[in-house]
N, C-alpha and C positions, 0 to 999 in steps of 0.2 A: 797253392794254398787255398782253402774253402774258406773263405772269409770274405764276406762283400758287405761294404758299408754301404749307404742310402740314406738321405738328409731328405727331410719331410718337413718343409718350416724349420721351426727350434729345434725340430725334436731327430736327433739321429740316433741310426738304427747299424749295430752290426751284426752281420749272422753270420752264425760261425758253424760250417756245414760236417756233420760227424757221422761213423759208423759206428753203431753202437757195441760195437767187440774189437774196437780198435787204441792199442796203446797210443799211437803216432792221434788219434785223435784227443786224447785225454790230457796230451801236453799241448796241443793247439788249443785247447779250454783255457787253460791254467794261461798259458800264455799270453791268451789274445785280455783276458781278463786282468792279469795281473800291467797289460799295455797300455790297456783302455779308460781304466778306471770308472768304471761306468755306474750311472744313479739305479739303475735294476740289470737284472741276470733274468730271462725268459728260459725257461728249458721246458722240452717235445715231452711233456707229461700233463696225466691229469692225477686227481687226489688216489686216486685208487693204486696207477700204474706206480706212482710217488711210495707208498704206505708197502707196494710190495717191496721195492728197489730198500728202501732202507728196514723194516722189519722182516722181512720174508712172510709169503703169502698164508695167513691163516686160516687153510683149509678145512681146520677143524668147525670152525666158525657156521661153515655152508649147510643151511639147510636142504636135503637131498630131496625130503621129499615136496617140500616146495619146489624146486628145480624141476621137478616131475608132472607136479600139476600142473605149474607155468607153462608144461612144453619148452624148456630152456634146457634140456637136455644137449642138443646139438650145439648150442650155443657155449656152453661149460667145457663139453670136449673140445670141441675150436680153441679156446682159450686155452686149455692145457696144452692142446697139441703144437700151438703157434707157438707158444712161451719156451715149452721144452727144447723146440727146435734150434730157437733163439739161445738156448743156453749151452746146449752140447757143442755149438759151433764155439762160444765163448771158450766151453772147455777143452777145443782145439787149439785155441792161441794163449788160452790163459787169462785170459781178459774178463770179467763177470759182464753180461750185460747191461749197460746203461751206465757205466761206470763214467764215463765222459759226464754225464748228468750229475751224477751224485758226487763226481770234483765240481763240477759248478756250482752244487748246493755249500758242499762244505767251506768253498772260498766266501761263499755271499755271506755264510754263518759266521766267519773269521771276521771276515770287514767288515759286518752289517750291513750287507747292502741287501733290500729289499727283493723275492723272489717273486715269480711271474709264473705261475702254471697256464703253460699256452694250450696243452690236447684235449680236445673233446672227450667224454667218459668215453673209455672203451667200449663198454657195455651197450652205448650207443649206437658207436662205428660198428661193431661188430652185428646188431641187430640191424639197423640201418643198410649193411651190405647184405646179411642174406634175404633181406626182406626184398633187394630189389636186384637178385640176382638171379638170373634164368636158370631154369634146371640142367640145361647144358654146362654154364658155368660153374654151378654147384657141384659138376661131377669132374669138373678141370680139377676145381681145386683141391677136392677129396682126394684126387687121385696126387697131387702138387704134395698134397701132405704127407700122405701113407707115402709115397715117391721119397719124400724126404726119411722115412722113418727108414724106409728097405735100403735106404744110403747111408746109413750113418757108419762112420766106421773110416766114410772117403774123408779123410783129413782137407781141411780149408786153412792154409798156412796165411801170415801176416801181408804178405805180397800179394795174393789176390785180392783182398778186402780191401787193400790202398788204389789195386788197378780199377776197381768197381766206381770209386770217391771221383774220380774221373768226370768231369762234366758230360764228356762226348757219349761214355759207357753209361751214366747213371741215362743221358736224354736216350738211347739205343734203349735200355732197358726198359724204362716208363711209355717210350712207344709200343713196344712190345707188348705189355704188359694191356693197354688198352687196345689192342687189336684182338690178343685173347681171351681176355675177358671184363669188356670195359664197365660194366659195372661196378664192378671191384675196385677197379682202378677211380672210378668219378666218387666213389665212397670213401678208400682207402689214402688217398693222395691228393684228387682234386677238391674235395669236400675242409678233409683238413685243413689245404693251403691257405682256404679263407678262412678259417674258423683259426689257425695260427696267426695269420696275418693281422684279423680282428684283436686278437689278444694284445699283439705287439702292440699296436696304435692307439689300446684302451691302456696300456699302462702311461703307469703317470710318472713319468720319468722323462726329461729332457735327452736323454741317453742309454740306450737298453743294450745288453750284449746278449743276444737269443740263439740259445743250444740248439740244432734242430738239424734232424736226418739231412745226410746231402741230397739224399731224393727230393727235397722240399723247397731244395733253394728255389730254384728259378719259378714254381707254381708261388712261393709265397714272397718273392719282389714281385711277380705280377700285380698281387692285390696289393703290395703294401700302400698305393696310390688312392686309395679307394676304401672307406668303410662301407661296408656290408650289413643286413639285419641276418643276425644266424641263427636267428631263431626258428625257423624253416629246418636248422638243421639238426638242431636240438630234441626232433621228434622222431621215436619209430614207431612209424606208420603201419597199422597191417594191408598188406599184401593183397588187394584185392583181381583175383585173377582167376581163370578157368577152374582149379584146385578147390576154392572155394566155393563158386557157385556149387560143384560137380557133391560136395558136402550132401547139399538139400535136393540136387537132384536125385544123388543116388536113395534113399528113401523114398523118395515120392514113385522112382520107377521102380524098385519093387513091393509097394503095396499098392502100386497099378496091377503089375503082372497077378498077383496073391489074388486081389480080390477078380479081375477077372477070369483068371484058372477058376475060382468058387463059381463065378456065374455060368463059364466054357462046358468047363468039365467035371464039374464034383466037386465036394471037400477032398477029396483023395490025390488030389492033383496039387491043391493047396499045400498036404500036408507034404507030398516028395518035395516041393520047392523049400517049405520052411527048414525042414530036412539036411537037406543037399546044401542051403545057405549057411546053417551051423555044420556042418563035417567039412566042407573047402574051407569056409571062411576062418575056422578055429583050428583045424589042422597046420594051416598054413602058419597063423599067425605064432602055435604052439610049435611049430618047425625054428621057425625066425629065433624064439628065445631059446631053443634045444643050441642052435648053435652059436650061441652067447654063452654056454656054457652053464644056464641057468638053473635054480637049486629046482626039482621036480615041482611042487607048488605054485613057484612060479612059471611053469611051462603049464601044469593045469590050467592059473588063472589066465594066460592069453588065451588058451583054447576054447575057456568058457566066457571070457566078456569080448572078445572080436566079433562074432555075429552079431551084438546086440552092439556094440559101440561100433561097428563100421554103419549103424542105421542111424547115429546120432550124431548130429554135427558137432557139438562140443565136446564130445568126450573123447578120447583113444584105447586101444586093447594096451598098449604099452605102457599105459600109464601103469592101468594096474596088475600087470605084470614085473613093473620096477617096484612098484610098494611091497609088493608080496616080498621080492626077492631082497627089500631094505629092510623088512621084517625081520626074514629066513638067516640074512648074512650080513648083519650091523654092521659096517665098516670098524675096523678099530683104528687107535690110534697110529699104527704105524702105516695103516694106509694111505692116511691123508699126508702122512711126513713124506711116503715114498712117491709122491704125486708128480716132486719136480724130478723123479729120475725115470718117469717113463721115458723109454726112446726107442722101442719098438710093437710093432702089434702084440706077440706075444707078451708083454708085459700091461699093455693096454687090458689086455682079455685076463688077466691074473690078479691085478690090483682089484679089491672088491667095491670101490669106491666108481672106479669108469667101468666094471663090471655092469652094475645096476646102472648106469647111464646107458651101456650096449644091451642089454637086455629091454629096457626100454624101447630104444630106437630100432632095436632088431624084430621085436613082437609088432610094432608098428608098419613096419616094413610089408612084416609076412601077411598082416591084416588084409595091406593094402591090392597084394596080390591075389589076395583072396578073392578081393572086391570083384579087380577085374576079370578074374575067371568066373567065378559063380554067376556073377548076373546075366552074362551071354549063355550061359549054359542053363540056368531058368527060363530064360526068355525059349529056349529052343524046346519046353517039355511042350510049351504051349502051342506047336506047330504039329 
């Protein structure tokens, strides 16, 4: 059974370790609950993860073209892509995800007992992990996801998900897991544990019964000894890394090269470089949204704003290559409805909603290739 108790002074703590598409965990809720009688109920959510679990997510709600300006494009697909995942396996066993949570809400409602939201905003964790995730990692996990999408279909029956709940299997897995990409893992799991742990020992209960992934148990007795300031964690930080400087470098080296091709060799030399910077730099980036499927306009407008936005450090070609294409192809309503039933690429690239997110992220892309072929190839007229 995943259930470990821990007495702190007055104040004792049960945790009661669950997967979140498991029946056999939903009656270990009820149960340890209905045993315990406990002065608060902690459960592995924050207000947002909460509002989808008992309303379903109102997608209609999302500002896209804010999403775009933000740069929170990748960020919004992640969230769908993880979610989705989460939920077709549920639809393998029957089980909706987080249903263990939302029995421990509807008991707490029954009884009156006071609820505890222990998780950090998603929106946090999730910015917080790609910010401090290497681009090596970044391409694990892309590929972890799509991986997941090209599998769907392989049934995950009731019996694996109880073998996983597993002490020995859950610590194999989270080793694992930070071997391959331990970023993700000190974001997704170690980060949490205290920011859980903190929750538990802030509530104001002599007696708490706290919901929370079995992945979580032994990261979050670790800290339950110990309060923490997590406000450290509470922040996503930008990223300052090679990527960024390379921003203001790349302008600077070519209107190094520009002006001295004018003082080398002529204006004429100038003009092939400026040239040659717009037909790589905008072909490319107008290739990247060609295959997003993008409405022609929007393939126009990467073509013509990538030369001039790969020169700016705040701007992107994808930006406005998604606006155009939020212009061109409004999402309708049954878009945003059909969000939680993506479950493979082809439906990704057909929905108009993660369309104009791939069209974005795809013209950005092509930009970026642009970048690094054009500039070696200017730097060479000058030889």
């Amino acid at each position: 059974m995943l259930v470990e108790r821990t007495n702190l002074g007055q104040k004792e703590i049960i945790l009661v370790g669950t997967a979140h598409v498991s029946k056999e965990s939903i009656a270990l809720v009820k149960e340890t609950i209905e045993k315990e009688q406990p002065e608060a109920i902690g459960v592995e959510l924050d207000f947002q993860r909460l509002h989808q679990l008992q309303q379903g997510k109102k997608w209609q709600q999302m500002d896209l073209g804010q999403i775009i300006k933000e740069g929170k494009t990748h960020l919004f697909l992640l969230n769908i892509l993880l979610s989705n995942l989460q939920r077709q396996i549920g639809d393998d066993l029957g089980v909706k995800p987080g249903s263990e949570m939302l029995a421990a809400i509807e008991i707490a409602k029954e009884k009156k007992i006071p609820i505890a939201l222990l998780d950090r905003d998603i929106r946090i964790t999730l910015g917080r992990a790609l910010n401090k995730m290497s681009l090596k990692e970044k391409a694990k996990l892309g590929y972890s996801i799509i991986g997941g999408f090209v599998g769907i279909g392989q049934k995950i029956d009731e019996k694996t998900i109880e073998q996983l709940k597993k002490k020995d299997m859950i610590n194999a897995l989270m080793q694992q897991l930070g071997k391959e990409m331990p970023s993700v893992k000190k974001v997704l799991v170690d980060e949490r544990d205290i920011f859980i742990a903190n929750r538990i020992l802030q509530a104001k209960a002599k007696k708490i019964v706290a919901v929370v992934g079995a992945g979580h148990l032994e990261g979050i007795k670790k800290h339950l000894g110990r309060e923490t300031n997590i406000q450290p964690l509470m922040k996503v930080e930008k990223k300052k890394n090679a990527l960024s400087i390379l921003k203001w470098v790349i302008p600077l080296t070519f209107a190094a090269f520009v002006i001295w091709g004018i003082y080398s060799k002529g204006p004429t030399i100038a003009f092939n470089m400026l040239l040659m910077w717009f037909l790589i730099n905008g072909t490319l980036s107008a290739l990247g949204a060609a295959l997003a499927r993008a409405h022609p306009l929007s393939i126009i407008a990467a073509f013509l704003a990538a030369p001039i936005t790969s020169l700016h450090p705040a701007i992107a070609a994808g930006w406005f290559a998604g606006i155009v294409e939020l212009k061109m192809r409004a999402p309708k309503v049954q878009d945003f409805d059909d969000l939680p039933q993506i479950n493979d690429v082809s439906s990704l690239a057909s929905n108009r909603v993660t369309k104009i997110l791939m069209v974005t992220a795809f013209a950005n892309i092509g930009s970026t290739i642009g970048t690094v072929i054009a500039l070696p190839y200017i730097a060479s007229l000058l030889l």
